[in-house]
TIDREN-658574 format. One record per residue (C-alpha): residue number from 1; residue in one letter; x, y, z. Coordinates in Angstrom, 2 decimals, m for minus. Layout:
# TIDREN-658574
<NUM a <X Y Z>>
...
# end
This chain:
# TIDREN-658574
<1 x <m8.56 5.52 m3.55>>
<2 x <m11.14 5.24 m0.76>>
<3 x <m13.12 2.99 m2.45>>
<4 x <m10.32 1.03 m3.62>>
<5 x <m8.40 0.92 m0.10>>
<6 x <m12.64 m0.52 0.95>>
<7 x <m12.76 m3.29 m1.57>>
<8 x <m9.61 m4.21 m0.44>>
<9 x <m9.91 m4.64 3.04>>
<10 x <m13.26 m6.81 2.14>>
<11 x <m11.36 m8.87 0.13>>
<12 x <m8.89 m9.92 2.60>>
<13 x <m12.04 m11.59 4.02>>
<14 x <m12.41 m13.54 1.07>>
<15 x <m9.42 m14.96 0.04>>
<16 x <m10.90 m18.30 m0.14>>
<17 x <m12.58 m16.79 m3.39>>
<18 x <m11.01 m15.55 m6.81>>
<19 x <m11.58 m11.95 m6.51>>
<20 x <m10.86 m9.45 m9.36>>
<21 x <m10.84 m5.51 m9.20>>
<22 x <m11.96 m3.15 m11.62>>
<23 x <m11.61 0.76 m11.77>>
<24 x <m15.18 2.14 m11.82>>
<25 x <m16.30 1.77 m15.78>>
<26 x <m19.28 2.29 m18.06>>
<27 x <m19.98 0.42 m21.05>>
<28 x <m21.95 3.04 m22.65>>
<29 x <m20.66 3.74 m26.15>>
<30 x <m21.07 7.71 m25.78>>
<31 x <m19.51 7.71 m22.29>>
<32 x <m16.61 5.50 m23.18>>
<33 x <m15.76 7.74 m26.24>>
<34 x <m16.12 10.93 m24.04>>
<35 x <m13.67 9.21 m21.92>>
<36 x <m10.82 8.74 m24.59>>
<37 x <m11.49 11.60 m26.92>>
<38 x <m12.08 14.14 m24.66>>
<39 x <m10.69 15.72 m21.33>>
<40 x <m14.00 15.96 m19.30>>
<41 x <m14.11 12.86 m17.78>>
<42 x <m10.36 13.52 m16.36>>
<43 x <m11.63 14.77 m13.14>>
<44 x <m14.13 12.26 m12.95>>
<45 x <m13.88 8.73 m11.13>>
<46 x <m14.24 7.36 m14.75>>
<47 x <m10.76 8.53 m15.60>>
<48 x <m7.77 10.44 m14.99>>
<49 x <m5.74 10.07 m11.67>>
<50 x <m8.28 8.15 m9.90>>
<51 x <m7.80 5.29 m12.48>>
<52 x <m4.26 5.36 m12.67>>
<53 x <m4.11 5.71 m8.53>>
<54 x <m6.26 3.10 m8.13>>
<55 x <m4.43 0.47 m10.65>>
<56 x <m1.25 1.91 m9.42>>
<57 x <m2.08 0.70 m5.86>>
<58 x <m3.46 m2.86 m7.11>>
<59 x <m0.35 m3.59 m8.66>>
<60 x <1.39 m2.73 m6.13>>
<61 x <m0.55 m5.42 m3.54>>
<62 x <m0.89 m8.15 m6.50>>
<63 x <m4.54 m7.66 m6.80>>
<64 x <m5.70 m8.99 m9.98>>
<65 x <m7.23 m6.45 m12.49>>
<66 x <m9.97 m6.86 m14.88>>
<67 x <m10.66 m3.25 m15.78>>
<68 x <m14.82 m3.26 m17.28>>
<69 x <m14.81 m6.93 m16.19>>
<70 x <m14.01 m8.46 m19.38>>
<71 x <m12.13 m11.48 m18.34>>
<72 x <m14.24 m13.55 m16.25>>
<73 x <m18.02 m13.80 m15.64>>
<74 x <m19.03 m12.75 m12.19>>
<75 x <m20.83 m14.57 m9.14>>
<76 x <m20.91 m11.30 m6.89>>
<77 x <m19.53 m7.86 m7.54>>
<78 x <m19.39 m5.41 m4.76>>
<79 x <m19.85 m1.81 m5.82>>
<80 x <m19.47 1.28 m3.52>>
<81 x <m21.54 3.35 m6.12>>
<82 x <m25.01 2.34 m8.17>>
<83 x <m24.87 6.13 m9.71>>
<84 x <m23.77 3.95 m12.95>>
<85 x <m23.93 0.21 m12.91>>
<86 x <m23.20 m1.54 m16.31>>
<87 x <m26.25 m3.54 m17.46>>
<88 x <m24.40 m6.80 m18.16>>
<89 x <m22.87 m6.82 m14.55>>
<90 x <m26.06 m6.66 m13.17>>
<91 x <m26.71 m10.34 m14.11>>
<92 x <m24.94 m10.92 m11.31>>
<93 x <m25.77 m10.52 m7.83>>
<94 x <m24.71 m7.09 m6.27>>
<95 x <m23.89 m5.75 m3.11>>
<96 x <m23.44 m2.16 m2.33>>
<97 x <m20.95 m0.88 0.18>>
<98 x <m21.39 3.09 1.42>>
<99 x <m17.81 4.97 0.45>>
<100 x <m18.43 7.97 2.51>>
<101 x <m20.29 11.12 2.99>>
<102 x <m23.00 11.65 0.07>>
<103 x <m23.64 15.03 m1.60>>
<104 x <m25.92 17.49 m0.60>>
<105 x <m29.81 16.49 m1.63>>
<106 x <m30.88 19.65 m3.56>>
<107 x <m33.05 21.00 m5.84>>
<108 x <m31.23 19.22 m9.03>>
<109 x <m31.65 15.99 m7.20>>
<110 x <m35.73 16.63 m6.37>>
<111 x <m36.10 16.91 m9.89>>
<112 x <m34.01 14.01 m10.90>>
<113 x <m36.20 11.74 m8.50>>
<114 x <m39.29 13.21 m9.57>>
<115 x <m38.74 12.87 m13.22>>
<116 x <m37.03 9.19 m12.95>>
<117 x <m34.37 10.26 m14.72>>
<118 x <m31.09 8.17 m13.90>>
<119 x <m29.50 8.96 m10.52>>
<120 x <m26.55 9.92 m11.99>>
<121 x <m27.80 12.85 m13.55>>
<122 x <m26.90 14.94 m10.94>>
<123 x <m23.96 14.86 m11.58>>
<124 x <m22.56 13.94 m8.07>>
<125 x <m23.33 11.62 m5.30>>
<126 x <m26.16 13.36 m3.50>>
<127 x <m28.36 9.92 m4.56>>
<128 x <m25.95 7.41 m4.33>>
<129 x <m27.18 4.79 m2.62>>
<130 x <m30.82 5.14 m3.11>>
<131 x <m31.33 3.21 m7.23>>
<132 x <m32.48 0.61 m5.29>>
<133 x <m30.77 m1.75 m8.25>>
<134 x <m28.64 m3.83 m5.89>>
<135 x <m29.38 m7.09 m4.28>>
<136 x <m28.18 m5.87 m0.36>>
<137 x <m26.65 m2.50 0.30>>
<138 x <m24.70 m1.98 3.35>>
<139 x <m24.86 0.94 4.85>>
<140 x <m22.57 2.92 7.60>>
<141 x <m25.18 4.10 10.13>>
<142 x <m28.90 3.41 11.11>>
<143 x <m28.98 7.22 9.99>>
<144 x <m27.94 6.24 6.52>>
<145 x <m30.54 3.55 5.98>>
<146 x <m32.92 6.07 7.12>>
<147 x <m31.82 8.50 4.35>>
<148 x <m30.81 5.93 1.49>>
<149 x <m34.68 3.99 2.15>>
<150 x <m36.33 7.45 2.35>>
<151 x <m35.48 8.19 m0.97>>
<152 x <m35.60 4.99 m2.81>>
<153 x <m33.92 1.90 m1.63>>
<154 x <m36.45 m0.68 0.11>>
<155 x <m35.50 m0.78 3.63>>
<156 x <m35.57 m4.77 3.81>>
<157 x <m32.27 m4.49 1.67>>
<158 x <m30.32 m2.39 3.64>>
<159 x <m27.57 m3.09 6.47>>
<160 x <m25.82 m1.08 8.96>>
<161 x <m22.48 m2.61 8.47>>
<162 x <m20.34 0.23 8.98>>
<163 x <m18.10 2.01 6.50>>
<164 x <m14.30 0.18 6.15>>
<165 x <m11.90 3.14 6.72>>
<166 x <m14.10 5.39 9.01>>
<167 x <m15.13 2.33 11.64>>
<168 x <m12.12 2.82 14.11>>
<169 x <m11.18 6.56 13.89>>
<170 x <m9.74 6.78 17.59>>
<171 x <m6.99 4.63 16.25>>
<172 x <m5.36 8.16 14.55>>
<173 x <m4.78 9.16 17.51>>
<174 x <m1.46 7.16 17.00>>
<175 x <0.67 9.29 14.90>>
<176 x <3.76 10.93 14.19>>
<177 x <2.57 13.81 12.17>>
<178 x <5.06 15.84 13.33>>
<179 x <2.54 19.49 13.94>>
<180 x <m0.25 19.59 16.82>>
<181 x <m3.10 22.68 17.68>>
<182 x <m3.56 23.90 14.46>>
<183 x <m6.90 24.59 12.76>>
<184 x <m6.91 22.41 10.03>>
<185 x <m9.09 23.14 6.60>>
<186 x <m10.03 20.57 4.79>>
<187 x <m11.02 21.50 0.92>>
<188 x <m13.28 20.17 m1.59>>
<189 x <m13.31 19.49 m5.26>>
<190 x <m16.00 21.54 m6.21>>
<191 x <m14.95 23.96 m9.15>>
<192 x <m12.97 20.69 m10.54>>
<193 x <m16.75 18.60 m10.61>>
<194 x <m17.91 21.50 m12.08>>
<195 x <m19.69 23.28 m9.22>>
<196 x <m19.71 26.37 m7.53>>
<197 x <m17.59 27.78 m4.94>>
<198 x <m16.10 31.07 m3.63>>
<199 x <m12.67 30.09 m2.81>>
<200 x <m11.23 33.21 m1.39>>
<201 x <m14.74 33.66 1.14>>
<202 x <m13.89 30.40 2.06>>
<203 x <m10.47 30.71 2.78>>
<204 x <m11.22 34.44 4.55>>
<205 x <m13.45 32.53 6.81>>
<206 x <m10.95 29.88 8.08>>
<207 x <m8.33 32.79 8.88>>
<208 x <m11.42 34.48 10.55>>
<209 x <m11.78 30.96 12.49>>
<210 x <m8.32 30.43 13.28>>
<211 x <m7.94 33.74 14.83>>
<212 x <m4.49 33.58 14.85>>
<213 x <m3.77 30.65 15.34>>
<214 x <m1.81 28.37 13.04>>
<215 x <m3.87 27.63 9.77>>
<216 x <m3.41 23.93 7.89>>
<217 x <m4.87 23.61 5.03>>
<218 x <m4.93 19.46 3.29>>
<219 x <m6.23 19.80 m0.14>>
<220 x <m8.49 17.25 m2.18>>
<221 x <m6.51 14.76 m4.33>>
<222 x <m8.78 16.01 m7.22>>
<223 x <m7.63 19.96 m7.43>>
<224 x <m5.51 21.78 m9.46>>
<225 x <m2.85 22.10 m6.29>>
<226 x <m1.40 25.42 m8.04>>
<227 x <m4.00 27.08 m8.18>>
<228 x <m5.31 26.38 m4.73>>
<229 x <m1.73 26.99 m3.31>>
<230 x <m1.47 30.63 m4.95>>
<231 x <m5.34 31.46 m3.08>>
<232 x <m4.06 30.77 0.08>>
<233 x <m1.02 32.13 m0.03>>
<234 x <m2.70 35.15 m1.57>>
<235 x <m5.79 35.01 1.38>>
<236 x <m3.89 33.24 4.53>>
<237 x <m1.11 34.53 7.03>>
<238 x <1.96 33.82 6.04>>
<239 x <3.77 30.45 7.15>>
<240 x <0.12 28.93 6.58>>
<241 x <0.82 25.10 6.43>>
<242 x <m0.37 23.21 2.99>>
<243 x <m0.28 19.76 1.86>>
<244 x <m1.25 17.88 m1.23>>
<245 x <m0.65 14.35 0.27>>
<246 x <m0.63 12.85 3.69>>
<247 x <m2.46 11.25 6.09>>
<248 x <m5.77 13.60 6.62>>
<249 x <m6.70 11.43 9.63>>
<250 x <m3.90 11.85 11.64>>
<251 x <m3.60 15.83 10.46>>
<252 x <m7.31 15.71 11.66>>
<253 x <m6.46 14.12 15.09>>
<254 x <m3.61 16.62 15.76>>
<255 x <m5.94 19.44 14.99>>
<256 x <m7.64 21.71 17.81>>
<257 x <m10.54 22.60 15.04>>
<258 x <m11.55 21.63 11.70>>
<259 x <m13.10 23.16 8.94>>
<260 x <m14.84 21.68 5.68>>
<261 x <m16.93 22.03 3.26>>
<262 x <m18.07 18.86 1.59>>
<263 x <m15.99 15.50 2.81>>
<264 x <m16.36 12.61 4.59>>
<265 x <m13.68 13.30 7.01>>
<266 x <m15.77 15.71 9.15>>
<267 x <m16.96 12.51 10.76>>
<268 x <m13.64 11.90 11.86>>
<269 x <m13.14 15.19 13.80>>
<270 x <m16.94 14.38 14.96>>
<271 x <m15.69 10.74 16.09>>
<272 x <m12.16 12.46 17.72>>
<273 x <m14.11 15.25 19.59>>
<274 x <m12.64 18.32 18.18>>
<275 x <m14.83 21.00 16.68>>
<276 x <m15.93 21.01 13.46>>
<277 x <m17.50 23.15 10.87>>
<278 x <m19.06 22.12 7.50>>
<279 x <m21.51 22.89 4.85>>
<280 x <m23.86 20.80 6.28>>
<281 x <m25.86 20.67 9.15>>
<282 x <m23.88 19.44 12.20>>
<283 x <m26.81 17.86 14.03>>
<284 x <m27.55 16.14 11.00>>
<285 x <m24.00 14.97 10.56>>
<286 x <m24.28 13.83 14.36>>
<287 x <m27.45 11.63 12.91>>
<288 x <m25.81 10.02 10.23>>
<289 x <m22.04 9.33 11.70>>
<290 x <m20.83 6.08 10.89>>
<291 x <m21.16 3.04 13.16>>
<292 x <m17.55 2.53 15.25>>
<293 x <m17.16 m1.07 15.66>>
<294 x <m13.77 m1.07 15.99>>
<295 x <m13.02 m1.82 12.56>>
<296 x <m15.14 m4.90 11.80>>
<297 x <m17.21 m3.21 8.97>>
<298 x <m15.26 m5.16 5.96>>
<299 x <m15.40 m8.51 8.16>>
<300 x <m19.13 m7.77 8.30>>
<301 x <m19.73 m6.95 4.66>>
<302 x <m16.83 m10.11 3.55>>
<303 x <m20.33 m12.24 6.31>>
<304 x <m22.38 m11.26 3.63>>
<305 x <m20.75 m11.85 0.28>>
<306 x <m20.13 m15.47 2.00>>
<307 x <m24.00 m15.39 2.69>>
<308 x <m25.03 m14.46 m1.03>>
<309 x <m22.67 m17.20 m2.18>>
<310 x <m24.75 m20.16 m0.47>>
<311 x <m27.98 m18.98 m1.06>>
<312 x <m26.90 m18.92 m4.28>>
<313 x <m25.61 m23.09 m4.23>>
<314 x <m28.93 m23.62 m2.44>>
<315 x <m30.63 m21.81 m5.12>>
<316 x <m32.76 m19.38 m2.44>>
<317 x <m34.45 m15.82 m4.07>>
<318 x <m33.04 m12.78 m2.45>>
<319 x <m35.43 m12.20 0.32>>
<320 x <m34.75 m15.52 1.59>>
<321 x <m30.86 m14.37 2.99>>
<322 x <m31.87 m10.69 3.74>>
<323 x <m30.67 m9.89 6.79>>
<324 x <m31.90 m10.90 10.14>>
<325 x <m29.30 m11.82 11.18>>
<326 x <m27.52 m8.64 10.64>>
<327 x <m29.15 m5.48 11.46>>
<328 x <m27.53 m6.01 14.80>>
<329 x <m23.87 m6.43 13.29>>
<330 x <m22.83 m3.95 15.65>>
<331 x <m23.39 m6.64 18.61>>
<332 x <m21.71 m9.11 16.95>>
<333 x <m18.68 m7.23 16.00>>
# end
């Protein structure tokens, strides 16, 4: 849904243009069959709930839908992951838009990289970013370009745009979640993308954290809820708060401290001054944070597409629209 509620707000930008939306797709034959013959992919962003989320939602705002891009052929398609790009779309130009927070780079994704193997094979998004396959890629921080160009992506294609959806975060402030001073524990999907994790430790270590104090825990849209419900109840103090849905920003603004493991929204208790904790390192986190420009990021990428449009009617190469004029969006926001 992030990357839907992204491509989205860019095309509100663009509504002088005829712009279609597609659920992430592959059009390899193997993939596609693992897709409908078997339940693997169901916790995947090929399939399950994020499809039927996704096309739920574009329905719902009279998007258009062309799901594997099948009805039309394309000018421009934006893409917030080149893990997996189809090879017909890539006739067209591209442009790359940073969803969030990438995975951790470790040894799995060395090896990938060093073998050339395709950056999917990871397996998750610690190399999004970083094929180097699109035309401009637009990144959320200087820190990000840093990262994304030091492991692949030439430098002269990238942007500091800032990320739609994480570009205004003191804006949650403005809430009526109806809780305040909690420490709030933000969970990962982990054992459902087939990784490994120690729930319980985990949990043991928030109620260590808390001290006491009143524990929320918002769980990722992609877990079995159950199961996660019956650990905490199992591992937390009773009268432990827990949520499937909601809004995680403005539970993260009401917080006191926040925990996580793997997610995005530990920039937005970064941005909203509380204390965090994470898997990763927080000085690193600090480096990489995305650009608040108080919310101009999808104006800024919507500059572009209009860019890659004309240099396409004036028939220019690539190089000839990169970006001068933009590594300063933030100025011009």
């Amino acid at each position: 849904m992030n990357q839907t509620w992204q491509m989205h707000e860019i095309s509100k930008h663009l509504s002088d243009y005829d712009c279609w939306f597609s659920q992430f797709f592959t059009d390899s034959p193997f993939l596609n069959w693992m897709i409908k013959h078997t339940p693997l992919a169901k916790n995947t962003i090929f399939s399950g709930q994020f499809k039927e989320n996704s096309e739920r939602y574009l329905l719902s705002k009279g998007l258009q839908i062309d799901y594997q891009a099948k009805k039309n052929k394309y000018d421009l398609v934006v893409y917030c992951s080149d893990l997996h790009i189809p090879k017909r779309l890539r006739e067209s130009k591209l442009i790359w838009v940073q969803e969030g927070m990438t995975d951790k780079y470790n040894l799995l994704s060395k090896i990938v990289k060093a073998l050339k193997l395709p950056v999917g094979s990871t397996g998750n998004t610690s190399l999004n970013g970083t094929s180097n396959i699109c035309d401009i890629y637009c990144a959320g921080s200087e820190g990000y370009k840093e990262q994304f160009s030091k492991l692949g992506t030439d430098p002269d294609k990238i942007v500091v745009t800032g990320i739609p959806n994480y570009d205004n975060i003191w804006q949650f402030f403005n809430n009526d979640f109806p809780y305040k001073d909690y420490v709030m524990v933000a969970t990962t999907d982990m054992r459902e993308t087939f990784r490994y994790e120690n729930r319980p430790a985990f949990i043991k270590k928030a109620v260590k954290i808390a001290d006491g104090r009143k524990l929320l825990f918002k769980l990722h849209p992609n877990e079995k809820f159950e199961r996660a419900e019956a650990e905490i109840r199992k591992h937390a103090p009773a009268g432990t708060l827990i949520y499937r849905t909601g809004n995680t920003n403005h539970m993260i603004a009401n917080c006191s401290e926040l925990i996580t493991q793997y997610s995005t929204v530990v920039y937005v208790g970064l941005a909203l001054g509380k204390k965090v904790h994470s898997y990763f390192d927080l000085e690193q986190l600090k480096r990489l944070a995305p650009l608040q420009n108080g919310g101009a990021s999808a104006i800024n990428i919507a500059n572009i597409c209009r860019d890659v449009f004309e240099s396409q009617t004036k028939e220019k190469q690539p190089q000839e629209y990169y970006l001068q004029d933009y590594f300063d969006l933030e100025q011009h926001a």
